[in-house]
Structure formats: structure tokens, C-alpha cells
C-alpha positions as CSV (number, residue, x, y, z in Angstrom):
1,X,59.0,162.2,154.3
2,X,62.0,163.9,153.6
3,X,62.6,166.0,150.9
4,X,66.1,164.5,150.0
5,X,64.5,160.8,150.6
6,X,61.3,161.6,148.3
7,X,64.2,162.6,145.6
8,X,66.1,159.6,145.9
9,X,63.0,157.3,146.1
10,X,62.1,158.9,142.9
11,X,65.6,158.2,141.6
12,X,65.3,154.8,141.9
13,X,61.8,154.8,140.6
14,X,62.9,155.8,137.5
15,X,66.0,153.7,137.0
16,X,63.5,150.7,137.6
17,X,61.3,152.0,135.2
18,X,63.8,152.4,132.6
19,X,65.3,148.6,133.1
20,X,61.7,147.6,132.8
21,X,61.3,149.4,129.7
22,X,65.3,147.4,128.1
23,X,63.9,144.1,129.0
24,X,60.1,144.7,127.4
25,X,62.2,146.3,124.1
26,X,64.7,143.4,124.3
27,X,62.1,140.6,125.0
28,X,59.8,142.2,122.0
29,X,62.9,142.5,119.4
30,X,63.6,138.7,120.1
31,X,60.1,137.6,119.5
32,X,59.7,139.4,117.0
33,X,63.2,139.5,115.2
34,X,65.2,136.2,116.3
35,X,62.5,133.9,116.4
36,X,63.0,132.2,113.1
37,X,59.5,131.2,112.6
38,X,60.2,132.2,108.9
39,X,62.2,132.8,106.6
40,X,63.2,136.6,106.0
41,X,61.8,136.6,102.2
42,X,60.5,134.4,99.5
43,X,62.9,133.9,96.7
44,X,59.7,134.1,94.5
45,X,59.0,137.7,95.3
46,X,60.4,140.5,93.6
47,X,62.7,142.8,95.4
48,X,62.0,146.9,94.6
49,X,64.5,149.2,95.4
50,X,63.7,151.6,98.4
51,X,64.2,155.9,98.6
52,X,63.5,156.3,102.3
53,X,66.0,158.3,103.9
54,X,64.3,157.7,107.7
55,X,65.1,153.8,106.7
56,X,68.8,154.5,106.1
57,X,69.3,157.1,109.2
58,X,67.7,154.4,111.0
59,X,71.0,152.4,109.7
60,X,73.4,154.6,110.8
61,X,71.9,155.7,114.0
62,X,72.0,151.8,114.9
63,X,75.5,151.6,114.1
64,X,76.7,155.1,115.9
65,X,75.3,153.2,119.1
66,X,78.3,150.9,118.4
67,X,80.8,153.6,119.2
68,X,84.0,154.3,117.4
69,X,85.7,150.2,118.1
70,X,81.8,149.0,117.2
71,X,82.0,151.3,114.0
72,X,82.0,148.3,111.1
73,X,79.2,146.4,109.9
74,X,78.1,143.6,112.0
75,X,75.8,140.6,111.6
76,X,75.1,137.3,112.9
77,X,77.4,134.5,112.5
78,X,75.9,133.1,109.0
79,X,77.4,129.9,109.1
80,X,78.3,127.8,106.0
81,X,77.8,129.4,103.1
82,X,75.4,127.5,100.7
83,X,76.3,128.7,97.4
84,X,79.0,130.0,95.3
85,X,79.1,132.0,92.0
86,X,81.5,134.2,90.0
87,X,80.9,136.4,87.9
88,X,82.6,139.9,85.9
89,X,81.9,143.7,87.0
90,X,83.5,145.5,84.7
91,X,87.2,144.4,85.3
92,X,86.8,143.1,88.4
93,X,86.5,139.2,89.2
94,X,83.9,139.0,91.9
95,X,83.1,135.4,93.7
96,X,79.7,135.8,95.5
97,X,79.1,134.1,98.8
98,X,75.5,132.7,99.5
99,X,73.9,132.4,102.9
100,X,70.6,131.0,104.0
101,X,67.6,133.3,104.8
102,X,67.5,134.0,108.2
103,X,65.4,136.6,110.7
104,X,67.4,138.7,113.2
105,X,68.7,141.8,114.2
106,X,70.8,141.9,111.1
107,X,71.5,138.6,109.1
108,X,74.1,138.2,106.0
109,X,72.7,136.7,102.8
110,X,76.0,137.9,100.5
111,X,79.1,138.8,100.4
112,X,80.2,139.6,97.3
113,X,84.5,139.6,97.3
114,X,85.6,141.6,94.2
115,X,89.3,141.7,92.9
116,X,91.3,143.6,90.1
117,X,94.7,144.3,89.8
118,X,95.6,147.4,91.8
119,X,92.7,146.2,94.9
120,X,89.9,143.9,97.0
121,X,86.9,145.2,97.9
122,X,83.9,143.3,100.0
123,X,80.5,144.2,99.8
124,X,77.6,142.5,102.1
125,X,74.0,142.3,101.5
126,X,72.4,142.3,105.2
127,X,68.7,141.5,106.0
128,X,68.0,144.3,108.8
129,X,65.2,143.1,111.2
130,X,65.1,146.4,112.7
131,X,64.6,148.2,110.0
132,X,61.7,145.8,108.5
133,X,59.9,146.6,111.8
134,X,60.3,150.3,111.5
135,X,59.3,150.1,108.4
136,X,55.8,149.2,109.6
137,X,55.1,147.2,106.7
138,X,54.7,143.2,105.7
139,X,57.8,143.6,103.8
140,X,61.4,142.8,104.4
141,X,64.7,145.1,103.8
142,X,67.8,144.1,102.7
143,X,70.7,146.7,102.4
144,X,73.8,146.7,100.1
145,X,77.3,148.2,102.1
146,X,80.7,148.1,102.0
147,X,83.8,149.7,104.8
148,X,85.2,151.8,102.5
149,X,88.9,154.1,103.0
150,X,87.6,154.1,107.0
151,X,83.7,155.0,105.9
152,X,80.8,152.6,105.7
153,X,78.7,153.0,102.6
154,X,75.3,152.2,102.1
155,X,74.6,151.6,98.3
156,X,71.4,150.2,97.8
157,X,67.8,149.1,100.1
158,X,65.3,146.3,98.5
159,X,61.6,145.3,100.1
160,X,62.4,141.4,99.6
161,X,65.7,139.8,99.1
162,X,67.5,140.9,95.8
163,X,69.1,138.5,93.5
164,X,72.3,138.5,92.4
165,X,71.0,139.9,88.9
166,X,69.6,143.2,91.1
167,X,73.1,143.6,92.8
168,X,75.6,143.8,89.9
169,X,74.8,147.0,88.5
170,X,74.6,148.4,91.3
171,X,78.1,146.8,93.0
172,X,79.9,147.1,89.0
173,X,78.8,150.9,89.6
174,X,80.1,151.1,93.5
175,X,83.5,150.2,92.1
176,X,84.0,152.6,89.6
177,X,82.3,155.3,91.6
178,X,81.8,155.0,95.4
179,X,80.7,158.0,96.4
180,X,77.7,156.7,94.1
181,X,76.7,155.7,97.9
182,X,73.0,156.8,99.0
183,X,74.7,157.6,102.2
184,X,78.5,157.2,103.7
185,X,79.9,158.1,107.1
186,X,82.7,157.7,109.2
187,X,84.1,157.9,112.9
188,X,84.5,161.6,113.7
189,X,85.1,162.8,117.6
190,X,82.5,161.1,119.3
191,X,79.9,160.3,116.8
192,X,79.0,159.2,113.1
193,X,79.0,161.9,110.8
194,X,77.9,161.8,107.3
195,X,79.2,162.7,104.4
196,X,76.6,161.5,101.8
197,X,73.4,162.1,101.6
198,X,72.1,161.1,98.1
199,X,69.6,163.8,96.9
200,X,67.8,160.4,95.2
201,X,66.7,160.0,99.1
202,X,63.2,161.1,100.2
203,X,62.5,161.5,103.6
């Protein structure tokens, strides 16, 4: 056979090997992650907050893929929301948005609209089903983050959906203080690049 047909046989081997590979990945994620054969979390359990910087690189790795016009946070449309509450962070007036439970790729169950005088900041508690399955654990992880003066910050990670009670210290902190982020990036060049990395993060 020749040599410049064994090479391009072997091309094409491996381009079918890799599309093999994206449909077994895809066809595993949506088994595992869309199916909703339950809900994310139990409201009964109580959510812990998590220090595992691998879990919040895996974050912003998954959103670099995005590129620079993907570079926001994104979920799945959450529909209706089924509750609404207000309360006061400090002095803000925040009105917080409840969404049902739901599996996936990465699923909204807040978003928490706070408002003073000089500004209006949203913050958005997403259940990350990629992230539960790196994890490698029964648990489920829910992140805290806000787009931020062009940067996306990541403020908080629970094992089980927080309540609102485990989110307002934390988001009445992030708006006095948001470099108070574990991590924050932004668009630079042709990648993510980060410009927090909270020393409260262990590997």
C-alpha cells in the first residue's frame, strides 16, 4: 500500500475515532445529566460549603470553551419562576427569584437582583451537572456567581442546594467587597485569564 495512502487511511481513522468518542461523551452526559430522573437535591439536606479549587477551574475551563461571545454565564431556560422573596443586604434591596430543582448541564435555582442607589447587581445560584460528576461523589454542587465590570466571579460552592439563609452573607459580603470572589476572570486575547485565586482554595 502506499505510504501516502496508509497516512491518509490513518487520518481518517482517527477522525472517526474521535467523532465516536463526542457522541459516547455526549450520549453519557445526557443520561447522566439531562435525564431528570431526580431532582438535583433534597431541600432537607444541608448544604456545606466546598474549598476545592480543581472544582472551580473545572468552572472556568467549561466556560473558556465558550470563547470570548460565549464568555457569560449560561444555563438552561428555567422557566417560571416559583417563588419570590425580598429581603435587605446591608443597603441594598434584593428580590430573590426561585426556580425548581432541575438536573442538567447547568440549571438556575436563583437569581438574586440586588439594588441601591448608585447600582443593580444580579447574582445566580447554578446547579452544575458537570461538576457533580467530576466530583465523583453522591453529592450535588451548586455555585454562587455574578458578571461583574466585564469579569465573572465565582463567590461561593455548596454539596446540596443552599438556602437563601446560606446565601445572604455571602451575596451582602460580594457587594461590599467583590474581589471577596474565590476566583474571577475575564476575556483576555484568546483565552480566560484569572485574576483571583482565593488562598481559602485547596487544590
Amino acid at each position: 500500500m502506499p505510504k501516502q495512502l496508509l497516512c491518509a487511511l490513518l487520518i481518517k481513522l482517527q477522525f472517526v475515532i474521535t467523532q465516536f468518542h463526542s457522541l459516547i461523551t455526549t450520549f453519557v452526559l445526557t443520561i447522566v445529566l439531562i435525564t431528570p430522573t431526580a431532582s438535583a437535591s433534597e431541600a432537607s439536606v444541608t448544604a456545606h460549603q466546598v474549598f476545592e479549587g480543581k472544582l472551580f477551574m473545572a468552572l472556568v475551563l467549561m466556560q473558556e470553551q465558550n470563547g470570548e461571545s460565549g464568555f457569560k454565564l449560561e444555563f438552561d431556560d428555567p422557566g417560571a419562576a416559583t417563588g419570590e422573596s425580598t429581603m435587605l443586604l446591608g443597603d441594598y434591596q434584593a428580590t430573590a427569584n426561585e426556580f425548581a430543582l432541575k438536573n442538567g448541564i447547568q440549571t438556575l435555582r436563583y437569581r438574586i437582583t440586588a439594588k441601591n442607589n448608585d447600582e443593580t447587581r444580579t447574582f445566580y445560584v447554578l446547579y452544575s451537572g458537570i461538576v457533580s460528576l467530576l466530583a465523583e461523589t453522591d453529592k450535588h454542587y451548586f455555585f454562587i456567581a455574578e458578571e461583574y465590570q466585564n469579569t465573572i466571579r465565582y463567590y461561593a460552592m455548596f454539596d446540596a442546594a443552599p438556602s437563601l439563609a446560606d446565601l445572604s452573607p455571602i451575596i451582602k459580603d460580594a457587594l461590599v467587597k467583590p474581589d471577596s470572589a474565590l476566583i474571577a476572570t475575564r476575556w483576555s486575547g484568546k483565552e480566560s485569564e484569572v485574576l483571583i485565586f482565593s488562598d481559602k482554595l485547596t487544590q
